[in-house]
C-alpha positions as CSV (number, residue, x, y, z in Angstrom):
1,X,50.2,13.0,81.2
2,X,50.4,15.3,84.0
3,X,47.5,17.3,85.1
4,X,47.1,20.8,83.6
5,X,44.9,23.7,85.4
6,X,44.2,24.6,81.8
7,X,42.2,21.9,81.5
8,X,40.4,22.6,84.1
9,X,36.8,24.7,84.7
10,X,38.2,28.1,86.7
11,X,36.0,29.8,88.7
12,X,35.5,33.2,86.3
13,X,36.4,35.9,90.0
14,X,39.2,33.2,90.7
15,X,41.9,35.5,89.5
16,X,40.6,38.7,90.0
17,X,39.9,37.7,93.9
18,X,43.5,35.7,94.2
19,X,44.9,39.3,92.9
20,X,42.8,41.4,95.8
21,X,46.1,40.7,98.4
22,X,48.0,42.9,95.6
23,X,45.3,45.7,94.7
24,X,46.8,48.4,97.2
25,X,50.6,48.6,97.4
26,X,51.5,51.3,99.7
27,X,53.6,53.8,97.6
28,X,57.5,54.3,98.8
29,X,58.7,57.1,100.7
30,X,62.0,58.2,99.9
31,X,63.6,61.5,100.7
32,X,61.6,64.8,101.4
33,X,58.0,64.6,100.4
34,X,54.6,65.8,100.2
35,X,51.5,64.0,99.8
36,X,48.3,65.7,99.3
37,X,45.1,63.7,100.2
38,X,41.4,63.6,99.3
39,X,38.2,62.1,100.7
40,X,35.3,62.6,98.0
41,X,31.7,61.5,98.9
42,X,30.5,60.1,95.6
43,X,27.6,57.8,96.9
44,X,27.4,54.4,95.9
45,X,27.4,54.4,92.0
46,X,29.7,56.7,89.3
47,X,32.7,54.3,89.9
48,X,32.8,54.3,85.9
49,X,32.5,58.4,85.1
50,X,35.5,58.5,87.9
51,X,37.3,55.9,86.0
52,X,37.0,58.0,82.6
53,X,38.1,61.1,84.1
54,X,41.0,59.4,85.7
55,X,42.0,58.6,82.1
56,X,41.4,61.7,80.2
57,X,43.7,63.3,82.8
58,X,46.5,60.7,82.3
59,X,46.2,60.8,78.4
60,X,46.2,64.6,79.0
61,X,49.7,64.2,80.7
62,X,51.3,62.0,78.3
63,X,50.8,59.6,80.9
64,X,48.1,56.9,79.4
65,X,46.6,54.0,80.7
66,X,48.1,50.7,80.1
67,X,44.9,48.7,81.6
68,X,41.7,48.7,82.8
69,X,40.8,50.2,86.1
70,X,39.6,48.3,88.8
71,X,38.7,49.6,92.3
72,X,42.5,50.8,93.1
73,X,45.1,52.3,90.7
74,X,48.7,54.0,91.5
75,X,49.7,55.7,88.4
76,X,52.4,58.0,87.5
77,X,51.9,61.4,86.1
78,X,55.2,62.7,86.1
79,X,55.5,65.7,88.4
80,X,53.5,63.1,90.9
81,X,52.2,60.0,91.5
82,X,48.1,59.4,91.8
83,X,46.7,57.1,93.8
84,X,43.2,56.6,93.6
85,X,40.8,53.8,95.1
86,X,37.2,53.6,95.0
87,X,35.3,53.0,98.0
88,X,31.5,51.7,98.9
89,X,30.5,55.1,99.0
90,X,33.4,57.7,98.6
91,X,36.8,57.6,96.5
92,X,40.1,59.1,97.8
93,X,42.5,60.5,95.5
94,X,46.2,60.9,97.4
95,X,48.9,62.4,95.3
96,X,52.8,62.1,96.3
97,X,54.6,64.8,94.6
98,X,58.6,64.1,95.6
99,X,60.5,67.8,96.5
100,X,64.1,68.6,95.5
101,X,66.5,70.6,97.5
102,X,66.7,71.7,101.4
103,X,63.0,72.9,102.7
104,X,61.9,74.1,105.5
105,X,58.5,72.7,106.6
106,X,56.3,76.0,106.1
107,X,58.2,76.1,102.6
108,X,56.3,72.5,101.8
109,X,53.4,73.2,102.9
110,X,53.1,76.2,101.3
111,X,53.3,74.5,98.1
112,X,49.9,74.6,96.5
113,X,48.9,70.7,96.4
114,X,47.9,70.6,92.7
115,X,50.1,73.2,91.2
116,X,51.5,70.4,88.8
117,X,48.2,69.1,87.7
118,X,45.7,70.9,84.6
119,X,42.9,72.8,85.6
120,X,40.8,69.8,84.3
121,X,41.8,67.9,87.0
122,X,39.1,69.7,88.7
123,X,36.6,67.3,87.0
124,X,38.0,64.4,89.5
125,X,36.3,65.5,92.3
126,X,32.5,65.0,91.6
127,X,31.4,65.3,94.8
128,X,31.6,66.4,98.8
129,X,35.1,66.6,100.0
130,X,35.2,65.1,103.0
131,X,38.3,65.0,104.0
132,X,41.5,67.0,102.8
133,X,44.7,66.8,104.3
134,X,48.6,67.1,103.7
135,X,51.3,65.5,105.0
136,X,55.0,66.5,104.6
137,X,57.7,63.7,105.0
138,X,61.5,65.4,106.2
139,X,64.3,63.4,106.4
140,X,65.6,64.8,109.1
141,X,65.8,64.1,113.4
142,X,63.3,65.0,115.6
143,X,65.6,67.4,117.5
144,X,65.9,69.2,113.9
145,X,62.0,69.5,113.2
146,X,60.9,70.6,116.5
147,X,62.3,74.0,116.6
148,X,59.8,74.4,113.7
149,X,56.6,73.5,114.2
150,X,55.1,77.0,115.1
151,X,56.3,77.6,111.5
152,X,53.8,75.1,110.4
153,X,51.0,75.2,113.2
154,X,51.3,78.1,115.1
155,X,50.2,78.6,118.6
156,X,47.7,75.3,118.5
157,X,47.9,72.5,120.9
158,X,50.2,69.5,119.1
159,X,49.6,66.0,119.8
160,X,53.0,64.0,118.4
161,X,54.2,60.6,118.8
162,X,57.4,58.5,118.1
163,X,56.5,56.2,115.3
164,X,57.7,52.7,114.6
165,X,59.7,52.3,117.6
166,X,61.1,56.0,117.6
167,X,62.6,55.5,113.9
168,X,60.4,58.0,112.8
169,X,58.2,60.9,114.7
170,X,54.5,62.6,113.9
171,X,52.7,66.1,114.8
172,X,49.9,67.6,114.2
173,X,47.4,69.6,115.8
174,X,44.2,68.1,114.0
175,X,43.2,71.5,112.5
176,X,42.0,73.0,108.9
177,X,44.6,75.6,107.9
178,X,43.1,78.8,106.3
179,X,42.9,76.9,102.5
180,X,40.9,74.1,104.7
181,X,43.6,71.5,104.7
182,X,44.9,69.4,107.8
183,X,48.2,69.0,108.1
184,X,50.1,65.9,109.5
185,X,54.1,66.5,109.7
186,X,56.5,63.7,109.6
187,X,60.4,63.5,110.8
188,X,61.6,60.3,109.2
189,X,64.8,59.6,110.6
190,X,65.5,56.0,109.6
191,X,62.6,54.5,108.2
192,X,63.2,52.6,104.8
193,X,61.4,53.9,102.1
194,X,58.4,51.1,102.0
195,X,58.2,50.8,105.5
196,X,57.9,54.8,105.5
197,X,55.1,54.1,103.0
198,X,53.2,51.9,105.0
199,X,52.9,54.6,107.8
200,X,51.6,57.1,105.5
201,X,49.1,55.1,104.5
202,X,48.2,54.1,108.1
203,X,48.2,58.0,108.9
204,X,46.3,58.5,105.8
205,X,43.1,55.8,106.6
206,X,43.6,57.0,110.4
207,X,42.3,60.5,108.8
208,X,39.9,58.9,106.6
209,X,38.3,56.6,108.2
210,X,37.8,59.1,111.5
211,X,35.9,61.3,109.3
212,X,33.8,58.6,107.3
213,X,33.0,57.0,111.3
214,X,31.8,60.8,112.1
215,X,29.3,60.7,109.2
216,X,26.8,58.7,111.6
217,X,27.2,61.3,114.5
218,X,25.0,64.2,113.2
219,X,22.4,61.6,111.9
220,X,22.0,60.4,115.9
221,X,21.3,63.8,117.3
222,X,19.0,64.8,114.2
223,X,16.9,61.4,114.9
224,X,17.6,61.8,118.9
225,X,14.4,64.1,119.4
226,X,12.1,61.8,117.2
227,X,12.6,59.0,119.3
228,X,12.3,61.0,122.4
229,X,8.8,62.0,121.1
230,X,7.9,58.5,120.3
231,X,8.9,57.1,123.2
232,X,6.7,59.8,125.5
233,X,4.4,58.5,123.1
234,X,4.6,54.6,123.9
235,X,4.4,55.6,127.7
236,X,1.7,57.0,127.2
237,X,-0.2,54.5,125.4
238,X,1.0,52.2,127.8
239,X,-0.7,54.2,130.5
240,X,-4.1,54.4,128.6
241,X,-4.0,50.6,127.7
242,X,-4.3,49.8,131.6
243,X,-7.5,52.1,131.9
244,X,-9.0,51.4,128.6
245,X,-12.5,49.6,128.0
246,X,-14.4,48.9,125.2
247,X,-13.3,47.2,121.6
248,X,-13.3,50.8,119.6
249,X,-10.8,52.0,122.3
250,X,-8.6,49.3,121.7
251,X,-8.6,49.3,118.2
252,X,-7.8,52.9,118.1
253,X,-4.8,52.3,120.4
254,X,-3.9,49.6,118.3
255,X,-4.2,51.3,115.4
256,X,-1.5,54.5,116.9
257,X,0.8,51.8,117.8
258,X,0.7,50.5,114.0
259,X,1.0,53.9,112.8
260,X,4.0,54.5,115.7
261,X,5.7,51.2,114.1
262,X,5.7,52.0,111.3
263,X,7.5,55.5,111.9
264,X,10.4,53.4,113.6
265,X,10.9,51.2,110.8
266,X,11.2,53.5,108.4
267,X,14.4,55.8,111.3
268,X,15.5,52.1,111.8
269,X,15.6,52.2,107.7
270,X,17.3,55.4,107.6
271,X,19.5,55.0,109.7
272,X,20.6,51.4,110.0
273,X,23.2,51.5,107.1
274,X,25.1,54.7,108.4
275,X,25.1,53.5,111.9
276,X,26.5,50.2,110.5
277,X,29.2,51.8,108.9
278,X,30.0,54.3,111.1
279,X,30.8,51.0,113.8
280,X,33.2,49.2,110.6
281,X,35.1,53.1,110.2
282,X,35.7,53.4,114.0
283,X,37.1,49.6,114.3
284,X,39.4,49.9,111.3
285,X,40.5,53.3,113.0
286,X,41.4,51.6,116.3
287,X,43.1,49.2,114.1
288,X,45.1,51.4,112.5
289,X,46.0,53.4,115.3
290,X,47.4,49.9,116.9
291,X,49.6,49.6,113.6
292,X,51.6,53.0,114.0
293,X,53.2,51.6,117.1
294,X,53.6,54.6,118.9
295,X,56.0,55.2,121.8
296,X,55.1,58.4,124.0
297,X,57.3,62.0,123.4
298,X,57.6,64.1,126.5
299,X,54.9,67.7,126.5
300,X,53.1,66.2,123.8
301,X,49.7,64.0,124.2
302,X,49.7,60.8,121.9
303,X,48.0,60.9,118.6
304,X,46.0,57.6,119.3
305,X,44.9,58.9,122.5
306,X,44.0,62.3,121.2
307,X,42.0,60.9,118.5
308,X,40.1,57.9,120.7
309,X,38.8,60.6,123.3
310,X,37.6,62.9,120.9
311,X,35.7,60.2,118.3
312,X,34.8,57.3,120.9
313,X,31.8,59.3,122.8
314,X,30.3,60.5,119.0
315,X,31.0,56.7,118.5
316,X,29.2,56.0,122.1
317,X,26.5,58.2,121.2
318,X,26.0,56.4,117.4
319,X,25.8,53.0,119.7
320,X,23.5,54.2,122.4
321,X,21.0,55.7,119.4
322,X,20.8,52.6,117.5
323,X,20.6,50.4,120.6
324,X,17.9,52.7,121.8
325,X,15.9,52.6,118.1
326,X,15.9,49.0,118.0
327,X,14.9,49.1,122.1
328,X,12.0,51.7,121.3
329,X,10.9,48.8,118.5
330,X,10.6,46.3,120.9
331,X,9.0,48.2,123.1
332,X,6.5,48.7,120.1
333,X,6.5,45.2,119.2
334,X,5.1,43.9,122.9
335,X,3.2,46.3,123.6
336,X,1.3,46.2,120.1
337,X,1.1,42.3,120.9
338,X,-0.4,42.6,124.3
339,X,-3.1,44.8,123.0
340,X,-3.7,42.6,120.2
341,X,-4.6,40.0,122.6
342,X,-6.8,42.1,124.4
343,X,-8.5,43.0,121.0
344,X,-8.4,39.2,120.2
345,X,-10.0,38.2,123.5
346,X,-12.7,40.9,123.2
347,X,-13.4,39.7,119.5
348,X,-14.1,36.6,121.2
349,X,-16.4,37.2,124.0
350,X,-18.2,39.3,121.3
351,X,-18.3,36.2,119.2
352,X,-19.2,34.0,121.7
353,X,-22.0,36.7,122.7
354,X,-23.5,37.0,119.2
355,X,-23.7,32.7,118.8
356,X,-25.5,32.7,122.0
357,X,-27.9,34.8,120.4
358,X,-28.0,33.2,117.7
359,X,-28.4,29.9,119.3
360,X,-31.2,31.1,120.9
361,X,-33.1,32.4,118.0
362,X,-32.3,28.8,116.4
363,X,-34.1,27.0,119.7
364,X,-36.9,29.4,119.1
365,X,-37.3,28.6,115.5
366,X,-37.0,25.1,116.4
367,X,-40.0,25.4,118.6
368,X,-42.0,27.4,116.2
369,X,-41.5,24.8,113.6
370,X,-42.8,22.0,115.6
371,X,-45.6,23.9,116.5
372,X,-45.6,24.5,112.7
373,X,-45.4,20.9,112.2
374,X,-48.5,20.3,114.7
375,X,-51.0,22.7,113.4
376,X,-50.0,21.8,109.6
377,X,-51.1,17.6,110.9
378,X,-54.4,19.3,112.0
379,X,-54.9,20.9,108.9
380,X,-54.4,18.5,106.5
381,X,-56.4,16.2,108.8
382,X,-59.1,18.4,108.7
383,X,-59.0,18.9,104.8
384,X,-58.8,14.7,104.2
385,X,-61.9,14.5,106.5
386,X,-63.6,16.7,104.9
387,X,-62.8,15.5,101.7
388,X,-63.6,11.6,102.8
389,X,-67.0,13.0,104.1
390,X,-68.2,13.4,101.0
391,X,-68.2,9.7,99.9
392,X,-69.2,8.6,103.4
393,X,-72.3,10.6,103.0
394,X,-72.9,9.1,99.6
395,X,-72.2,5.4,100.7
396,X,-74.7,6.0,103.5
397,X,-77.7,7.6,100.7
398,X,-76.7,4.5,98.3
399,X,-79.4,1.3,98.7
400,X,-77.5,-0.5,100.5
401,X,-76.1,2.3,103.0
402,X,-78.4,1.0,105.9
403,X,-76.0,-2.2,105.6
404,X,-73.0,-0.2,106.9
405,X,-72.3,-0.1,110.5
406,X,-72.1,3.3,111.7
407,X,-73.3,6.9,110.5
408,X,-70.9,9.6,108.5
409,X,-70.6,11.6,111.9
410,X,-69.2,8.4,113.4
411,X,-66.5,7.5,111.3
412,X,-65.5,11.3,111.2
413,X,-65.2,11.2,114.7
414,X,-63.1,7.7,115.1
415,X,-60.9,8.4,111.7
416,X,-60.0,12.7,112.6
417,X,-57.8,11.7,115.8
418,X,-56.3,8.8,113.7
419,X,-55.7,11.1,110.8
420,X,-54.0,13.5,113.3
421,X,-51.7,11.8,114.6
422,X,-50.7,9.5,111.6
423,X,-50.2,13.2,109.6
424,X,-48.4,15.0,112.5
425,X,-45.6,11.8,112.6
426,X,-45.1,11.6,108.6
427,X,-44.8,15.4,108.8
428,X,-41.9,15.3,111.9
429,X,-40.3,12.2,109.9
430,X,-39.9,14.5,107.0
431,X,-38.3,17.5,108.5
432,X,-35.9,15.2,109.7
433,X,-35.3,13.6,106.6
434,X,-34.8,17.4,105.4
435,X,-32.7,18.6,108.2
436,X,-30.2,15.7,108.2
437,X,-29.1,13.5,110.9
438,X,-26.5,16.5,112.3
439,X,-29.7,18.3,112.8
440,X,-31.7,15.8,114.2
């Protein structure tokens, strides 16, 4: 019998991470277009609110869900198509509304961009819009469209490139019109509709990712004069370390540089995650960028060029603050370790200071011991004579006293040195026996 995968333990993500290559299609581009795009800061949770809203508004179009949202959904709505996909921390909603007849450009972008939808479509965009931005697709030539871009932008500078080896051509001037929209024009001359969908998209990330990269540029400058002020600070600690004497000095130098620490942990904290991101946004720009395989038009500057000079120095400026927050924590880091050792060593010498003393003051009681030990042998050699002098005296009164050589006085004065000496060495053998061997 042939084996089965049914049969088989699946991994329980297996499917759902096999489908990922799938989850965003870009949408075809065919014929005149224009697609209206949104950026919305939502923070990192409310993934499931958006998801609900997204369906009240399709079941309030006749257009229901047949499945459960994911991260990424291209639905139709009739009068347009939404495509919506969640992000770590901000969801874009791009909708592709399809335009009949012969337009000129001013006449699509004059369309309002969510004339077609309810006025509880509102209720989508719980949060900051960040970025906002339509983009009009004309099949038509580049020789046809140029006449009218001052229609669409005015007297601003254009940037505009050939796209996809000339088979299809860009401008824009990188500029909110007066509803706050960019606007991003596009000549397709021969660019099938899924290709022409993939460089929508590509236009579309270009624009949101080179505002999501940004987000990290105003956090640098607003954190650039704290660590200017700590790191006069440092210096000057650094200064006073080399002049500094005494244990309490150090330990209150110590203690500022604890305190100084901790202040760059907790910018490193704050800051750490947006710089990160900020890096992954600019790379995937670049990336991007790469993919629209631009070719150069003559009088206009090239939209990856214009867009590189104008975010890589905020991007320089993210790098050269973080590099410089973790440099200042070094910094911190040896210079709180070399004045630890110099509080260690002083700990030390006072250490070694204070067993001298007491080393001494053991000696001393040492000595006063054994002179302890030599006036306590004359003392109780004193009492035992003069507790042995009385039966000496009463031997000597007894009849037959005059029998025994020697006089009371006598053996007092032969037995009291005995008695000394015998006493003084049972009494040192003792306070050995007490003090241990380690002691001696």
């Amino acid at each position: 019998m042939p084996l089965s995968l049914k049969s088989l333990t699946e991994y329980s993500l297996r499917r759902g991470l096999h489908e990922e290559v799938h989850s965003r299609p870009p949408t075809d581009v065919d014929g005149q277009l224009l697609c209206t795009h949104f950026a919305v800061l939502t923070g990192e949770r409310g993934a499931e609110a958006e998801r609900e809203r997204i369906g009240e508004l399709a079941e309030e179009m006749g257009a229901p869900l047949a499945r459960d949202l994911g991260n990424h959904l291209s639905h139709d709505l009739g009068p347009v198509r939404l495509v919506w996909e969640r992000h770590t921390e901000f969801s874009t909603y791009t909708f592709f509304k399809p335009l009949e007849g012969r337009m000129t450009p001013e006449e699509v972008f004059a369309c309002a961009p969510l004339s077609d939808l309810p006025d509880s479509a509102a209720r989508l965009f719980d949060g900051e819009i960040l970025t906002a931005v339509k983009i009009a697709v004309m099949p038509c030539p580049e020789a046809e469209m140029e006449p009218l871009l001052p229609s669409v932008f005015g007297e601003n500078k254009l940037t505009g490139s050939r796209l996809a080896q000339g088979l299809a051509t860009a401008w824009t001037d990188l500029r909110l019109d007066d509803d706050g929209f960019g606007r991003i024009l596009i000549a397709n001359e021969s660019l099938r509709p899924g290709r022409m969908g993939r460089m929508l998209q590509r236009l579309i990330e270009i624009e949101t990712y080179r505002m999501t990269a940004l987000l990290g540029f105003p956090l640098a400058r607003e954190v650039t004069p704290e660590i200017g002020d700590m790191e006069s600070a440092l210096a000057e600690i650094a200064a006073e370390t080399a002049t500094i004497r005494g244990l309490e000095g150090e330990q209150k130098q110590l203690a500022r540089l604890t305190e100084m620490a901790a202040h760059a942990e907790r910018l490193s904290a704050h800051t750490e995650y947006r710089f990160s991101a900020s890096r992954a946004y600019y790379e995937l720009v670049e990336r991007r960028l790469g993919e629209l395989s631009e070719a150069k038009m003559e009088g206009y500057q090239q939209i990856s060029t214009f867009v590189t000079r104008r975010l890589r120095p905020a991007m320089r400026t993210v790098e050269a603050v973080s590099r410089r927050l973790n440099t200042l924590s070094e910094h911190i880091g040896r210079a709180s370790e070399l004045l630890r050792t110099r509080v260690d060593i002083a700990l030390q010498e006072q250490n070694q200071r204070l067993l001298g003393s007491v080393e001494r003051g053991v000696r001393l009681q040492l000595r006063l011991q054994e002179m302890v030990e030599g006036l306590s042998a004359v003392a109780i050699a004193y009492y035992l004579l003069s507790i042995l002098a009385y039966p000496l005296e009463a031997l000597h009164e007894a009849p037959f006293g005059e029998t025994l050589p020697g006089d009371p006085l006598t053996w007092k004065a032969v037995m009291g040195p005995l008695f000394i000496v015998v006493i003084y060495l049972l009494v040192r053998r003792m306070g050995r026996v007490l003090r241990g061997p380690e002691d001696g």
